[in-house]
N, C-alpha and C positions, 0 to 999 in steps of 0.2 A: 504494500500500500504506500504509494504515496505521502510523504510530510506534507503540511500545508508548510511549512517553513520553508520548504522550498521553492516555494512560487516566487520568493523575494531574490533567490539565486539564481543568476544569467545561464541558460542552458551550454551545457559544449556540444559540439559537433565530435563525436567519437565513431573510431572506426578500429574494429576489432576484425584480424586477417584468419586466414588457415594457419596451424603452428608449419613454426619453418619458413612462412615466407620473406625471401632477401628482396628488396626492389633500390640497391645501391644504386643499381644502374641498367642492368636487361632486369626484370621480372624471374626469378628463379627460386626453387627452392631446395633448402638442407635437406641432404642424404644421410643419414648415419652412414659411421665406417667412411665417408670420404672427407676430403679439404674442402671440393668446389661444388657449390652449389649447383644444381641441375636446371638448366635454363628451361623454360615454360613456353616462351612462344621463339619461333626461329623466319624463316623464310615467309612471304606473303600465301596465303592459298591462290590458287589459281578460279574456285568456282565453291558452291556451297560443300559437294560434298569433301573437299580436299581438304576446308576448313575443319566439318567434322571430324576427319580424320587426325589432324591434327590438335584437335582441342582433345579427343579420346586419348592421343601419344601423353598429354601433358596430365591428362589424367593419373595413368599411371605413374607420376613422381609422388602425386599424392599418394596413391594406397604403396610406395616404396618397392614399386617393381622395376627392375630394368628394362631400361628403356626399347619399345617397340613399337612398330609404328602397321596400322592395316594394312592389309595387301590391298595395292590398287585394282584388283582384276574384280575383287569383290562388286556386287551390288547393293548400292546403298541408295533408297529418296531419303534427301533432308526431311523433305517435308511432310512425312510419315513416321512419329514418334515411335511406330512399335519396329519398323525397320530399320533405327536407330539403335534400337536396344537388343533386337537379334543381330548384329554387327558386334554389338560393345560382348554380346555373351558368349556367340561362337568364337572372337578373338582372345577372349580376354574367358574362359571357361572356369578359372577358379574362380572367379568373383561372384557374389549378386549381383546381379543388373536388374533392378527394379523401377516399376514406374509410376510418380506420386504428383497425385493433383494438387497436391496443398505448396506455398511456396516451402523453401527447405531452411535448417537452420542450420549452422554452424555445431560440431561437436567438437570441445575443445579436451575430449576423452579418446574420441578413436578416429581414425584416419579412412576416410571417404575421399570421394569424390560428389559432386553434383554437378550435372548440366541441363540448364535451362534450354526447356524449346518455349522460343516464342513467337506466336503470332503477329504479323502485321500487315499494312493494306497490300501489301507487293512479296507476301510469302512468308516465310519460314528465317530464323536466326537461332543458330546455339551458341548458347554463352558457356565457362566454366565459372560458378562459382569461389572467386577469391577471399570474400570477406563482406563485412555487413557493416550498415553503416547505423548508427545511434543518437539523440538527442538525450544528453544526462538527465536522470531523473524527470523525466516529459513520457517515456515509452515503456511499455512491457512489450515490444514488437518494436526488430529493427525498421526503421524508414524506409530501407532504400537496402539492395543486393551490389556488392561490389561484385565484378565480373570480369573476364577476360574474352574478347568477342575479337575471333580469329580473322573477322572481315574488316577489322579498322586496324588501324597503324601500332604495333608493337608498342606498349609502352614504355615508357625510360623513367627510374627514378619515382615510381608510384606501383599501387600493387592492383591497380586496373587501368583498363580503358575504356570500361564505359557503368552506368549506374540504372538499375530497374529501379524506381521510385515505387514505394509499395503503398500509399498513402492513397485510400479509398478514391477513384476518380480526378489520378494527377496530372492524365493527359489530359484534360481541360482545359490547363494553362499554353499546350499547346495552340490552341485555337481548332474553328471546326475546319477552316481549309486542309490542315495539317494532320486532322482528323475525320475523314468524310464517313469511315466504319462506327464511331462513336466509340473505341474500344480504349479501355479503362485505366491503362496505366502507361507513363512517362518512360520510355526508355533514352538515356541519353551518353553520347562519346564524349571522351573529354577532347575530341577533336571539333567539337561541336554541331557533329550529329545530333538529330532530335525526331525521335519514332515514337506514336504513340501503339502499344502492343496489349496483345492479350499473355496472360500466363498459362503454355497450354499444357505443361505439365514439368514436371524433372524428372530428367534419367540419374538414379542414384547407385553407386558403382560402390561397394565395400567388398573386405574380405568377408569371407564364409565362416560362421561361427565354427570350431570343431567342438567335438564333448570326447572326452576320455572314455577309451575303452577298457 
């Protein structure tokens, strides 16, 4: 609950990441066992699915697998979340690959992944999951999804590049030209893209419980 004493205290803007994440300068994160951080995003994709594939590779630093990358021969639609997730299962077979309509949270206990599919007027974006962003003592629910979105500019020095605004009906400040679907949330680049999208689900990627036999 809430202080009322704190209504009199200026909110901060907090922004709490995945553990491990380095953003000195390329976006990367800590490996146990090595020195160098495992970098996150690398070369431009060439088309949606490439990106996919590539946000799936960066996946894997999170749940602390060595690095690999889909085979391109494979068939993939972006814009088919369950064909997303038969891709992330067949490559990736010791994991769950599960699909959740609710947005995802952060666990600062075990080591996932999350990628956002989101809808918007001109198709399909996946994002990965970075970090979450916060208003001190104003929220029981982050604002806003820190993200890594494989179709805008790598970023440098920050631990995303672009931010889902989760705030009931945000893309209204987009305006309606910007918005002709009427769909409900703010998605924006810090390159200064601005898409308003729907949330149509997350692919959430962890290791498989084991039980002692």
């Amino acid at each position: 609950m809430l202080n009322p004493a704190d209504d009199h205290v200026p909110a901060q803007l907090l922004h709490r990441y995945v553990p491990g994440l380095r953003f000195d300068t390329t976006l990367a994160l800590e490996q146990p066992g090595t020195r160098a951080p495992r970098r996150l995003s690398g070369r431009d994709p060439w088309d949606e699915v490439d990106a996919v594939r590539g946000l799936l590779t960066a996946a894997t630093a999170f749940l602390r697998i060595p690095p690999r990358r889909p085979p391109r021969w494979t068939t993939t639609d972006p814009a088919d979340p369950l064909s997303v997730q038969a891709l992330a299962a067949r490559w990736l077979p010791e994991l769950d690959c599960s699909w959740e309509s609710e947005p995802p949270r952060l666990s600062p206990t075990s080591f996932r992944a999350m990628l956002l599919c989101l809808h918007h007027q001109d198709g399909v974006r996946w994002a990965l999951v970075t970090g979450e962003e916060w208003l001190s003592g104003r929220q029981e629910r982050p604002r806003a999804l820190l993200v890594l979105d494989a179709l805008l500019p790598s970023p440098w020095a920050t631990g995303y590049n672009a931010r889902l605004e989760l705030q009931p009906r945000s893309a209204r400040a987009l305006g309606l030209r910007a918005n002709p679907l009427k769909l409900p949330l703010a998605y924006r680049g810090i390159d200064g893209m601005a898409l308003a999208v729907e949330l149509k689900g997350t692919l959430r990627l962890e290791h498989r419980l084991t039980t002692a036999t």
